[in-house]
Backbone as a ProteinNet text record, in pm:
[ID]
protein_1_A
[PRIMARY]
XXXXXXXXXXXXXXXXXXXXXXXXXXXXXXXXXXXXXXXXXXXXXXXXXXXXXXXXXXXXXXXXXXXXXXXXXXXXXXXXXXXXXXXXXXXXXXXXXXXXXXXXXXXXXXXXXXXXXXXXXXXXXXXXXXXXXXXXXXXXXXXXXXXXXXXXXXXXXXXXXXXXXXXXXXXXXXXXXXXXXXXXXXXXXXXXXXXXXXXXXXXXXXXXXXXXXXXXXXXXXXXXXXXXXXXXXXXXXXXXXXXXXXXXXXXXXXXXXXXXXXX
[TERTIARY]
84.7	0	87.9	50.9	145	106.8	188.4	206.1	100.5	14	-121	-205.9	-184.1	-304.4	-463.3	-449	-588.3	-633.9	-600.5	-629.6	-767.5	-714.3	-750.8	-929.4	-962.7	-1101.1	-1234.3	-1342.4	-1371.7	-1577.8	-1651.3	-1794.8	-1866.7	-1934.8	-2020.4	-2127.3	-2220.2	-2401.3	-2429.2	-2336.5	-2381.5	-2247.3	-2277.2	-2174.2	-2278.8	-2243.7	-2330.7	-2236.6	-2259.9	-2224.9	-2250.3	-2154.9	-2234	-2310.9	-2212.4	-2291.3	-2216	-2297.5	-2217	-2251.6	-2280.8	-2281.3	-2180	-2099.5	-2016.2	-1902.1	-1850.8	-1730.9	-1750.2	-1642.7	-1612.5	-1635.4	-1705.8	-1746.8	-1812.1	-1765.4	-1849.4	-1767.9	-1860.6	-1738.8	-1847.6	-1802.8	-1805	-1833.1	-1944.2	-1986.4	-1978.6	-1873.6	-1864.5	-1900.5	-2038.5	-2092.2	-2040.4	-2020.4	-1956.1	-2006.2	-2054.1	-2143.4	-2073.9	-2180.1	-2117	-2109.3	-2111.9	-2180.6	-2190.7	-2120.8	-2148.6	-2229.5	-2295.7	-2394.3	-2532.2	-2702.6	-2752.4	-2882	-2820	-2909.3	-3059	-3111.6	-3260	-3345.3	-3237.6	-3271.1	-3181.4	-3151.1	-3048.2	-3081.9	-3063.3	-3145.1	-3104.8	-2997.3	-2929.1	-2913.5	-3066.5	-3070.4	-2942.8	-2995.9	-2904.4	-2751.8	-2759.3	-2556.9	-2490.6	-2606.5	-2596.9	-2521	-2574	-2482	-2430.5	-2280	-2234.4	-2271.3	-2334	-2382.1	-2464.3	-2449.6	-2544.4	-2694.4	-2814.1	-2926.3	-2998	-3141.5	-3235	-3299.9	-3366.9	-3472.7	-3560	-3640.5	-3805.9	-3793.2	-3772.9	-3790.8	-3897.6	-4014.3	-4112.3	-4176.7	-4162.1	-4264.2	-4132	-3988	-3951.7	-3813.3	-3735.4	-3645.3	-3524.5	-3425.4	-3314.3	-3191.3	-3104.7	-3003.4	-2889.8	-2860.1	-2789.3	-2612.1	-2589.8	-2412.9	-2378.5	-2254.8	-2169.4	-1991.9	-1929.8	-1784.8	-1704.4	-1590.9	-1527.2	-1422.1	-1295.5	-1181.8	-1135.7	-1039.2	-1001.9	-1025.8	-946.3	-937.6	-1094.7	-1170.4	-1280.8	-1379	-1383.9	-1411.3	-1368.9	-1241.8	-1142.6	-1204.3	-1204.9	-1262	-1411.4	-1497.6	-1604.6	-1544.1	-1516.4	-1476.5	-1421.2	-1340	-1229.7	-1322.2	-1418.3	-1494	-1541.6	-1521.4	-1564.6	-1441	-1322.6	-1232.8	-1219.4	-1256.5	-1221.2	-1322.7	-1446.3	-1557.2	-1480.8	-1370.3	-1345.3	-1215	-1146.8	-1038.7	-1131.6	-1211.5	-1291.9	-1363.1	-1400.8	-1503.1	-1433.2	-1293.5	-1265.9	-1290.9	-1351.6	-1439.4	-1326	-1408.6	-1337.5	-1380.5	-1310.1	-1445.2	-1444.5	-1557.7	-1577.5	-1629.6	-1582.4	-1618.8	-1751.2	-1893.4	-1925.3	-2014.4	-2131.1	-2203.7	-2293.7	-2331.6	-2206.5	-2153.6	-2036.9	-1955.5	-1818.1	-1673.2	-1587.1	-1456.5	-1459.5	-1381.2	-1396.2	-1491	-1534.5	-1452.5	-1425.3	-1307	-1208.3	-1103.1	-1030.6	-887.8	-903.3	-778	-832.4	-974.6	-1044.6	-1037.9	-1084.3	-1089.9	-949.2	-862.3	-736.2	-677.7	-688.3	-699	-715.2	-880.8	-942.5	-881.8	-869.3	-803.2	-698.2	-583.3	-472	-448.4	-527.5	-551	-599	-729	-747	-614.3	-524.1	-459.4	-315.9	-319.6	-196.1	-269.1	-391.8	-470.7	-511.7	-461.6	-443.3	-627.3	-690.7	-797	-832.2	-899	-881.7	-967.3	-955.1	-1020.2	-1113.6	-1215.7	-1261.5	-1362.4	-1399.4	-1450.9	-1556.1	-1701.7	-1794.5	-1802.5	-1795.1	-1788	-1757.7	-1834.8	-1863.6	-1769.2	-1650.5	-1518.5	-1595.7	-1636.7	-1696.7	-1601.5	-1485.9	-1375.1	-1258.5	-1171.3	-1029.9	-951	-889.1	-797.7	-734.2	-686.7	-607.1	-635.8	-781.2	-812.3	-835.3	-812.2	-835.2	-683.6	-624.9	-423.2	-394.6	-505.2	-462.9	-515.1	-623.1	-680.2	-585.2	-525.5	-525	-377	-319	-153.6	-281.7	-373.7	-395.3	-556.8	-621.3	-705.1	-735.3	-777.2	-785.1	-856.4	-1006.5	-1133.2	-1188.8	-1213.7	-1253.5	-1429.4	-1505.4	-1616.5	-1698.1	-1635.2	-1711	-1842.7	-1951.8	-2055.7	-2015.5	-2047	-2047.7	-2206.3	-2280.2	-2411.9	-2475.3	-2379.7	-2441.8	-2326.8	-2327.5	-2201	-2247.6	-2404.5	-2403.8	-2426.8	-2301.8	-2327.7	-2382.4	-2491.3	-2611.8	-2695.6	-2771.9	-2836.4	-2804.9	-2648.9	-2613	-2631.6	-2589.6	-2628.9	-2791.2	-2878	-2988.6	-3061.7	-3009.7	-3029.6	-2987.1	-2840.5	-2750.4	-2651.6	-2697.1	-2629.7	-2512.9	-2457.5	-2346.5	-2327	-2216	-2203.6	-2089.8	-2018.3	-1992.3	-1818.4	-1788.5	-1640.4	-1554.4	-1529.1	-1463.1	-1421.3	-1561.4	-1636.4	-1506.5	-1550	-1555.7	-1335.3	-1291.1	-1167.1	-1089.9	-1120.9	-1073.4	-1075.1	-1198	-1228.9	-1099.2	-1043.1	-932.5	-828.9	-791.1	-667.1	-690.8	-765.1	-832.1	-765.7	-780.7	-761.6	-632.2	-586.1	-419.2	-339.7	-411.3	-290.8	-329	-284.1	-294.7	-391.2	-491	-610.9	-690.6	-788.4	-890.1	-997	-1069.4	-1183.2	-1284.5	-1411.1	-1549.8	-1643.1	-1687.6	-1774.9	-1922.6	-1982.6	-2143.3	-2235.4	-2355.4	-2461.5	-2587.3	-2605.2	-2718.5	-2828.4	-2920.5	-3004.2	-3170.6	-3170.2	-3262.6	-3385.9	-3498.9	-3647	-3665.2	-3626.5	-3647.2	-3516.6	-3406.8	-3246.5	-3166	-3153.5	-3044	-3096	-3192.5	-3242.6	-3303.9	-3214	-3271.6	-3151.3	-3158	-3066.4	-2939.8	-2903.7	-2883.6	-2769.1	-2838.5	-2753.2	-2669.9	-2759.7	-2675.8	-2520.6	-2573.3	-2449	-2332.7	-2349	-2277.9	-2177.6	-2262.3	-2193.2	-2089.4	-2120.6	-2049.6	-1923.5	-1958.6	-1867.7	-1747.3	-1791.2	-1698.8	-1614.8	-1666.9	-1591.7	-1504.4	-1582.8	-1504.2	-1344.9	-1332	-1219.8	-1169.7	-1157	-1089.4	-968.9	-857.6	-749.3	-811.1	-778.1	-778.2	-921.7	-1051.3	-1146.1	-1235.9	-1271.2	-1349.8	-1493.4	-1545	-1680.7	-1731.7	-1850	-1963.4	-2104.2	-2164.9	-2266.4	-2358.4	-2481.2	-2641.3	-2679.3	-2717.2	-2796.9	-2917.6	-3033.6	-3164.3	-3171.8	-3280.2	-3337.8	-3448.5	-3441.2	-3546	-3603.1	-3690.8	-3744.9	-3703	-3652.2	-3657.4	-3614.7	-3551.7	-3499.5	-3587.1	-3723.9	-3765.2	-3872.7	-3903.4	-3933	-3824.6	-3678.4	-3618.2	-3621.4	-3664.2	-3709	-3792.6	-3921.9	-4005.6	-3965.1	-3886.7	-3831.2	-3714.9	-3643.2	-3595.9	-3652.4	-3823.1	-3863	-3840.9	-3838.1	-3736	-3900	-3875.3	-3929.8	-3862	-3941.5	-3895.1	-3914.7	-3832.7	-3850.5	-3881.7	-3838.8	-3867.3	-4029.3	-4087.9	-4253.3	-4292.8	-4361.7	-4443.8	-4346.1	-4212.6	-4158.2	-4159.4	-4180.6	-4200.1	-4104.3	-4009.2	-3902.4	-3937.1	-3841	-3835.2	-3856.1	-3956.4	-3996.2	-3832.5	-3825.1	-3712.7	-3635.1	-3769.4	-3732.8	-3637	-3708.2	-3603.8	-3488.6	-3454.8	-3327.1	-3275.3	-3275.8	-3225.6	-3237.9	-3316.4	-3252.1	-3157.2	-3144.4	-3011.1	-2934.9	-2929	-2796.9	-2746.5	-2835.4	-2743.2	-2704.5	-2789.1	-2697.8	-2573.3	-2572	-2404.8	-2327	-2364.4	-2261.5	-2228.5	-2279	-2219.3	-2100.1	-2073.9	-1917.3	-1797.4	-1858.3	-1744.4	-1679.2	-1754.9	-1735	-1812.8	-1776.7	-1829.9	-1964.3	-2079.4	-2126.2	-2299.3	-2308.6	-2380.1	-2534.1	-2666.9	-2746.4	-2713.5	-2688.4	-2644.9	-2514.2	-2432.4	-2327.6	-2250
-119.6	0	124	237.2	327.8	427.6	546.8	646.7	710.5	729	826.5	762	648.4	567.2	628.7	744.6	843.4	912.4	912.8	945.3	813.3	727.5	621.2	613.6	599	623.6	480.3	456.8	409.4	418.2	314	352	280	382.9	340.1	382.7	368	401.9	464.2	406.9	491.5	471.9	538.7	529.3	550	446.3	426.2	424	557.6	607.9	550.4	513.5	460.2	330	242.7	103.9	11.1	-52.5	-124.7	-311.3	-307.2	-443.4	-458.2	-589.6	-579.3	-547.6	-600.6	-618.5	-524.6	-522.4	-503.2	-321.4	-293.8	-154.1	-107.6	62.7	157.3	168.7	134.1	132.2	213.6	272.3	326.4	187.1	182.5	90	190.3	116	224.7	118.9	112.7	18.1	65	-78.4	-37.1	-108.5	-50	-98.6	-219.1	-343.9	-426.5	-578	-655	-784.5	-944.9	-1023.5	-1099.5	-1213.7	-1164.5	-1320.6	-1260.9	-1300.2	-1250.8	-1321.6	-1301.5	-1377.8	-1333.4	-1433.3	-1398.5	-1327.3	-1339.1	-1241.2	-1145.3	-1070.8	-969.9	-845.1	-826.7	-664.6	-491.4	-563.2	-422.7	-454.9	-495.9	-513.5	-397	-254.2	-141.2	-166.4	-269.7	-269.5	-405.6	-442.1	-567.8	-509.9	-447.6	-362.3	-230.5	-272.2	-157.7	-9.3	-55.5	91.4	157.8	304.3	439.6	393.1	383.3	326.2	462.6	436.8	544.5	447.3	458.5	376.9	472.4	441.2	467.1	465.8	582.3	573.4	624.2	614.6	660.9	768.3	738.7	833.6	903.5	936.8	972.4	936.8	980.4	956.7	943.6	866.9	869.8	825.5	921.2	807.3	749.9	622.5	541	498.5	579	527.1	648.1	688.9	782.9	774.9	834.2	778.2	906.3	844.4	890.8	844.7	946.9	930	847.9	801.2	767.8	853.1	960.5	1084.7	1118.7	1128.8	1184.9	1081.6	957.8	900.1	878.9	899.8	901.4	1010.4	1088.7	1241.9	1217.5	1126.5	1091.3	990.3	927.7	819.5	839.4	926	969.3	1107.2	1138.2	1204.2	1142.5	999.5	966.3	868.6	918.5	859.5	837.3	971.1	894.8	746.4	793.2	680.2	526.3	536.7	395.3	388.2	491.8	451.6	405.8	426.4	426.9	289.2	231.9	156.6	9	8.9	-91.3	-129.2	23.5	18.8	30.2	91.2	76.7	95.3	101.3	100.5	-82.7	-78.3	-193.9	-204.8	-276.9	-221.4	-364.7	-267.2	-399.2	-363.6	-413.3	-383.3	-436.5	-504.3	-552.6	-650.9	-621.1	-734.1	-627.2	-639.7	-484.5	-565.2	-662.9	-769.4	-726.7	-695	-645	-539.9	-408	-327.7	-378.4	-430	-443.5	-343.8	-281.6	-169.2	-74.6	-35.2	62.1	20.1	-84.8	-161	-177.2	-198.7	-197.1	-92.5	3.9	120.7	216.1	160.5	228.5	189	0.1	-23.1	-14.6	29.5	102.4	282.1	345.7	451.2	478.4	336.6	339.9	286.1	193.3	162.9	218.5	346.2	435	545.9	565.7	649.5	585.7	432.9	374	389.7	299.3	275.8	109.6	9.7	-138.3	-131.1	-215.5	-269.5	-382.1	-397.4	-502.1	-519.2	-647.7	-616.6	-721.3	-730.9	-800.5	-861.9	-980.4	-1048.2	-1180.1	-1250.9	-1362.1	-1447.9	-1393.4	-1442.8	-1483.8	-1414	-1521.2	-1478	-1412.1	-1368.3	-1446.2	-1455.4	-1505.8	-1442.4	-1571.7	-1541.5	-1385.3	-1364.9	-1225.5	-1114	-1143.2	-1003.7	-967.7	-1122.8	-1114.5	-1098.9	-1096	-1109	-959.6	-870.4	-760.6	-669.3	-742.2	-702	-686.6	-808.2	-861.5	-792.3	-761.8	-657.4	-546.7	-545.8	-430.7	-467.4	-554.5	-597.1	-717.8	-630	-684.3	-819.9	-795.1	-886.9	-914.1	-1081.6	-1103.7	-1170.9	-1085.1	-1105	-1226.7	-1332.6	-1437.7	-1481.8	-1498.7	-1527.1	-1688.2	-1768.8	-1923.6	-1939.3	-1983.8	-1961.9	-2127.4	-2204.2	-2339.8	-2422.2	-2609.9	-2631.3	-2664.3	-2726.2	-2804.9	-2683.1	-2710.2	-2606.5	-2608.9	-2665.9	-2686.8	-2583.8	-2615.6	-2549.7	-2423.2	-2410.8	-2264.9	-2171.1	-2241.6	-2176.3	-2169.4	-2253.4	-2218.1	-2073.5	-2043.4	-1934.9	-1789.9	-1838.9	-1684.6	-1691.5	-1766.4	-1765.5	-1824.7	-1903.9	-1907.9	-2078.3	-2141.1	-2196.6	-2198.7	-2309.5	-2271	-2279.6	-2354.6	-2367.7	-2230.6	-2194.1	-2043.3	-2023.9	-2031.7	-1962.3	-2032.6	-2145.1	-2294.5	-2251.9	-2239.6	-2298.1	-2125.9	-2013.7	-1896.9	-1905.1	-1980.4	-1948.3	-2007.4	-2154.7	-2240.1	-2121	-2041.6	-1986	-1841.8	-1777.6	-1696.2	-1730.9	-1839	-1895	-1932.1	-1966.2	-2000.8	-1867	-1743.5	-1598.4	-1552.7	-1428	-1361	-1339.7	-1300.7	-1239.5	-1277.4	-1220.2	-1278	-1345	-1426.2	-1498.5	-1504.1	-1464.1	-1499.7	-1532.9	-1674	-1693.5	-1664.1	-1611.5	-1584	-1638.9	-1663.1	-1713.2	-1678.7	-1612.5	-1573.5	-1726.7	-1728.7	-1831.3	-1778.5	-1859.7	-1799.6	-1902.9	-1907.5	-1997	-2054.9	-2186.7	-2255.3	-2307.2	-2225.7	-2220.4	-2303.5	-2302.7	-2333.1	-2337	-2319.6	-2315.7	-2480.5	-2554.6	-2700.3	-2699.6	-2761.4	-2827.4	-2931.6	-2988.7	-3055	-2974	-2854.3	-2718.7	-2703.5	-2633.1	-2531.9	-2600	-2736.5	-2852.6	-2878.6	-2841.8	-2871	-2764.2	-2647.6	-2476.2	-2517.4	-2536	-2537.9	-2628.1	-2728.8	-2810.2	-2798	-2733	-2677.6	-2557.3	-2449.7	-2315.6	-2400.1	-2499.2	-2516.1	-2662.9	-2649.7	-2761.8	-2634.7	-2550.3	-2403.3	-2352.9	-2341.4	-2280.5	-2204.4	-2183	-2037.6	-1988.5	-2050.3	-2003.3	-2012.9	-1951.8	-1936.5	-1923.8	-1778.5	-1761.5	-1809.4	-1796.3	-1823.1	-1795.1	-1686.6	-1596.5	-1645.2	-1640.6	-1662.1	-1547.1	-1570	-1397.7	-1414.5	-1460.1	-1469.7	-1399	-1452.4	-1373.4	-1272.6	-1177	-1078.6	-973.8	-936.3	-833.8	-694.5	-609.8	-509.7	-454.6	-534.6	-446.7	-507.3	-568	-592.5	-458.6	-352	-242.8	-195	-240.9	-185.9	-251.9	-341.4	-431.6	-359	-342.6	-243.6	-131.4	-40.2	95.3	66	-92.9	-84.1	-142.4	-153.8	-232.4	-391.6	-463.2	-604.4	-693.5	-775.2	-851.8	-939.2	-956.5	-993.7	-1189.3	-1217.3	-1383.8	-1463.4	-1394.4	-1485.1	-1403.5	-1341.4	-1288.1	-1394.3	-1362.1	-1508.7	-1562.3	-1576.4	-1651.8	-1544.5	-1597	-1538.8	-1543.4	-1446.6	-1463.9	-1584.4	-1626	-1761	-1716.5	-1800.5	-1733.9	-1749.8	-1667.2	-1670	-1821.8	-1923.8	-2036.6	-2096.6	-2123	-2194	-2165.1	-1999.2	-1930.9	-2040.9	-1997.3	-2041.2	-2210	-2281.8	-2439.9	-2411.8	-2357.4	-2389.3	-2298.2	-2226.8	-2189	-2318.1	-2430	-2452.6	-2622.7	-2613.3	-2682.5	-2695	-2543	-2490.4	-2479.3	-2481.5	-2509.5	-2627.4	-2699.5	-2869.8	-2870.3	-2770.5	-2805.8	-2773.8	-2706.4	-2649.1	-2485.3	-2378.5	-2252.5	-2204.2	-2042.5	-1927.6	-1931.5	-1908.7	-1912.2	-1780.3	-1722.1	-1623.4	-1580.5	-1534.9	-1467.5	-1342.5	-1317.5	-1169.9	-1131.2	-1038.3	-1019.1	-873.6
0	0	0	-79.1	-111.1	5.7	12.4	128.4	123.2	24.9	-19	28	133	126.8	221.6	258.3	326.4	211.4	98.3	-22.8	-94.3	-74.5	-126.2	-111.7	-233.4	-251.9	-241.2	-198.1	-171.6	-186.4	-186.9	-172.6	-69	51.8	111.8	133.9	204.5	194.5	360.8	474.5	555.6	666.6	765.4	891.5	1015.2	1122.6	1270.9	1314.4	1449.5	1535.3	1675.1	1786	1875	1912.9	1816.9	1830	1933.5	1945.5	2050.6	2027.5	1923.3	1850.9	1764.9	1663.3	1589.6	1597.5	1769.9	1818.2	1926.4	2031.7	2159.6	2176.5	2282.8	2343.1	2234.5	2234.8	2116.9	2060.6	1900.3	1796.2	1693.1	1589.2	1486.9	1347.3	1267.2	1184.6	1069.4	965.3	798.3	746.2	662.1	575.9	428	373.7	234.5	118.9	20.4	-95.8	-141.2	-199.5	-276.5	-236	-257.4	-204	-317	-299.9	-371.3	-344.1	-237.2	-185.5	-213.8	-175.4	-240.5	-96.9	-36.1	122.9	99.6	109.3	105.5	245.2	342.7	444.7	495.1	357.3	375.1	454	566.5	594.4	533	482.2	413.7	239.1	184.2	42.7	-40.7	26.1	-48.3	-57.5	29.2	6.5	-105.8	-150.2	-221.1	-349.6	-461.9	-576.6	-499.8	-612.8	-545.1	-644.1	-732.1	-786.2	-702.3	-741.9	-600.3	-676.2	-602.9	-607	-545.7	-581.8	-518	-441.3	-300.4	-244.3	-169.8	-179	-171.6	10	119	271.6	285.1	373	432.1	304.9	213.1	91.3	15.5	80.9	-8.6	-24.4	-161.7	-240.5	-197.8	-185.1	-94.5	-183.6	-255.7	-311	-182.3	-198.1	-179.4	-195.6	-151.4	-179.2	-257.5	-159.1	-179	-214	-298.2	-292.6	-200.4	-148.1	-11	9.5	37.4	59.5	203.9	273.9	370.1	479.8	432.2	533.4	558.8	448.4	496.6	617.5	561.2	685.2	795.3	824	934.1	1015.7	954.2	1024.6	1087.9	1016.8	1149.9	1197.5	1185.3	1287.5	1391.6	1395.7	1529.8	1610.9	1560.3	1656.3	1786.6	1796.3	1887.2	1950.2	1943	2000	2131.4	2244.8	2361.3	2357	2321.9	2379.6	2323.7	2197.7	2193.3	2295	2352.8	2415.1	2562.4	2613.7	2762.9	2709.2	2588.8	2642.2	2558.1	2475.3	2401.4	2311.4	2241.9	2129.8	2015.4	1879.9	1755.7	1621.6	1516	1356.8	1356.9	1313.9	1210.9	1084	1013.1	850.7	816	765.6	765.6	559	575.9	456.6	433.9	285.5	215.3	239	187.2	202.5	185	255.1	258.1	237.9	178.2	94.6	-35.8	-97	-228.5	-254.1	-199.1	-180.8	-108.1	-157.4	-21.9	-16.6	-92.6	-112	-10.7	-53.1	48.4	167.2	171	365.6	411.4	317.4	411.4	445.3	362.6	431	513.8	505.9	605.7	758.1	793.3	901.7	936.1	843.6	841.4	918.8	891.4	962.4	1077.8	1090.9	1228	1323.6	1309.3	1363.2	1400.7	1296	1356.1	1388.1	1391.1	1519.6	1639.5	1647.5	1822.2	1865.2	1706.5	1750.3	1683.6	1765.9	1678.3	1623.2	1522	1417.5	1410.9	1335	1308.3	1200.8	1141.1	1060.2	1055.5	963.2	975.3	861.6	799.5	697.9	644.6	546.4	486.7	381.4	392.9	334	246.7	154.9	14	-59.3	-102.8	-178.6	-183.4	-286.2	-292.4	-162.4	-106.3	-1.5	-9	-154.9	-142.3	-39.2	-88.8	-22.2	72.7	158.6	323.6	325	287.5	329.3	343	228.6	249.9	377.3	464.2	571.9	669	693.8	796.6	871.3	803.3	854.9	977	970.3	991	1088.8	1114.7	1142.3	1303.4	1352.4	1555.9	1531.5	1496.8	1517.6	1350.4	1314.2	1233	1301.9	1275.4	1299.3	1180.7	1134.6	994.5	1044.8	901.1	931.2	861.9	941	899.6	864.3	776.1	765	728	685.9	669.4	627.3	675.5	614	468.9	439.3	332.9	220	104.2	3.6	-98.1	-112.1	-168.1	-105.2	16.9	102.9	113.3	127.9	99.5	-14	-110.2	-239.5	-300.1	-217.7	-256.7	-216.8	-110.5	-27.7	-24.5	-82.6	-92.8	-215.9	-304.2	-421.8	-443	-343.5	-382	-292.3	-341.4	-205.8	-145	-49.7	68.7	98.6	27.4	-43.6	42.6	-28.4	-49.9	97.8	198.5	280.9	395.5	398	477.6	503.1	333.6	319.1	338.6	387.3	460.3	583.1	629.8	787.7	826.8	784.1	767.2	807.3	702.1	677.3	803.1	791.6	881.3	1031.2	1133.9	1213.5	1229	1104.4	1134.7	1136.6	1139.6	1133.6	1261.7	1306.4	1436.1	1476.5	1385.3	1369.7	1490	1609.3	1640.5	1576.9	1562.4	1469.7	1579.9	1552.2	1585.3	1504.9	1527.1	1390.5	1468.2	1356.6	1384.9	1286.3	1334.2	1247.4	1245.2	1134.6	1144.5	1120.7	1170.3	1246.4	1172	1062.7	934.5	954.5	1002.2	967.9	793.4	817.1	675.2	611.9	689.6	669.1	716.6	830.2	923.6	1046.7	1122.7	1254.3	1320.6	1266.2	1295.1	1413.8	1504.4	1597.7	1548.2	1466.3	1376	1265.9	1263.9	1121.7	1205.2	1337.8	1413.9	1528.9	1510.6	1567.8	1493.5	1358.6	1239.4	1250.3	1255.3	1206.8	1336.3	1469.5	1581.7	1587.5	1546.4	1560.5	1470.6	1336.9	1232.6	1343.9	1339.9	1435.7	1538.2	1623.2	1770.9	1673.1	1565.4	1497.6	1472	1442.8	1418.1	1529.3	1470.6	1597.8	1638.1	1772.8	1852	1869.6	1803	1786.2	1944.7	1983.9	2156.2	2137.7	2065.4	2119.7	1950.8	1972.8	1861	1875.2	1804.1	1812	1727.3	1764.1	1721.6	1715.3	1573	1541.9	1500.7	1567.1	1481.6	1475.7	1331.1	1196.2	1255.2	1141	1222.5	1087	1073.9	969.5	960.8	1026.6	1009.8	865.2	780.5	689.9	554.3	599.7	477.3	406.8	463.1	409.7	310	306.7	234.5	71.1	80.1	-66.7	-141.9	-83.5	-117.1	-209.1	-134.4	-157.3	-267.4	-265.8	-396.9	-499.4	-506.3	-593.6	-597.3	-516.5	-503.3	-392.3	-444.7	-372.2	-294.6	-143.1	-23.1	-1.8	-38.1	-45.9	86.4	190.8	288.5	384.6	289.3	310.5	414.2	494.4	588.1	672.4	674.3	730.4	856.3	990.5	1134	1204.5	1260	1391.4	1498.1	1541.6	1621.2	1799.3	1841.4	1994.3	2033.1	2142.3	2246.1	2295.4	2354.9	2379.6	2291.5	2173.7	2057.4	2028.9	2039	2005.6	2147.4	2245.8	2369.6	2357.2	2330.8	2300	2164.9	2103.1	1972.7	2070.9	2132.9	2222.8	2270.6	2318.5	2455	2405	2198.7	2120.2	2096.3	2061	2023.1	2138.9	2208.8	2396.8	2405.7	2328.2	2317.6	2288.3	2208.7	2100.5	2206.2	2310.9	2397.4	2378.4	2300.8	2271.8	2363.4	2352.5	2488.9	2370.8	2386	2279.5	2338.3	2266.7	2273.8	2224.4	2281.9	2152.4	2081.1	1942.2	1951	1967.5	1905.7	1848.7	1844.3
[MASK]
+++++++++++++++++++++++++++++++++++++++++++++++++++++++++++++++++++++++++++++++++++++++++++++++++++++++++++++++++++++++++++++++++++++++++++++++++++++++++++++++++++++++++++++++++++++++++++++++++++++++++++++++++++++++++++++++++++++++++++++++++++++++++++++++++++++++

């Protein structure tokens, strides 16, 4: 990476301030356009192409995705620096998918890290190794979504299957990197006792790997289909009572990981 690298240009759709999901304390979330999976319970449809999109919010017109230098995002991000030095917080780059750029994303965690703030990032290794190699000089917490082992099942769901996914987490685990695998926990998907024993037992054969996060499925972002004209595939399908989340918890506690609802 060359010396200009706060120069280095990049496209994302929004920045959350103040989160405290998507790795440790309050961290700063830079979502970044672009996506090669195609999850049928995607809640952030808008980050799927990385072309700037218009979507339809509450009656009106909103374009979608902006292009942006390093520096310029640096400059919100570090507005809230003490709160990540007090609470262990940090950016995390999510989307999307922020593998899709990875000149931009390495970047971006490059700056955070000689501003003595960590890193982390949220993502589905569906990309050639490269572009995780170029993360990782520079990268605290690998937040991976493990989403199914059988890649059939996978690819019926999110376009793709599971290969790729399966054979990073591999390489992922053997570098410095922290690894947390998460799963989102989809009705019709993966929410059998049985899936969710599989996903576990894969993560807990993983070096170094400790916790493992359950993320049931949830609607909020299916108004955004709508607004891009898109139809919502998993229509009808209902969030899972509490109980059930909590028996596939105390599935995935079988494998021997810290294992969590929520992420």
């Amino acid at each position: 990476m060359n010396d200009d690298y706060m120069q280095q240009t990049g496209r994302i759709f929004d920045i959350q301030r103040y989160s405290i999901h998507d790795g440790t304390g309050i961290r700063t979330i830079v979502f970044l356009k672009g996506c090669v999976l195609r999850c049928r319970w995607c809640c952030n449809p808008e980050s799927q192409e990385y072309k700037i999109q218009e979507m339809t919010v509450g009656g009106k017109t909103r374009i979608i995705g902006r292009d942006v230098t390093v520096a310029e995002v640096m400059e919100e991000v570090m507005k809230d620096g003490d709160y990540y030095r007090n609470s262990g917080g940090g950016i995390t780059l999510s989307g999307g998918e922020c593998l899709c750029q990875p000149d931009f994303a390495a970047a971006l965690l490059r700056a955070s890290k000689e501003m003595g703030i960590s890193t982390a990032i949220e993502s589905a290794a569906t990309l050639p190794f490269e572009n995780i190699q170029k993360l990782l000089p520079y990268l605290d917490t690998y937040l991976m979504d493990i989403k199914h082992i059988n890649s059939a099942k996978h690819k019926e769901f999110t376009g793709r299957g599971n290969e790729l996914i399966l054979e990073n987490a591999k390489k992922v685990a053997a570098s410095d990197t922290y690894l947390i695998i998460r799963v989102p926990v989809i009705p019709t998907f993966n929410n059998t006792p049985a899936e969710i024993a599989a996903i576990a037992g894969f993560a807990a054969s993983l070096p170094g790997v400790e916790q493992f996060h359950l993320l049931p499925y949830h609607r909020l972002g299916q108004d955004k289909y709508t607004g891009l004209g898109r139809q919502y595939l998993l229509d009808g399908i209902e969030p899972m009572e509490q109980s059930y989340v909590e028996m596939l918890l105390k599935t995935a506690q079988q494998s021997g990981l810290r294992c969590q609802i929520g992420g």
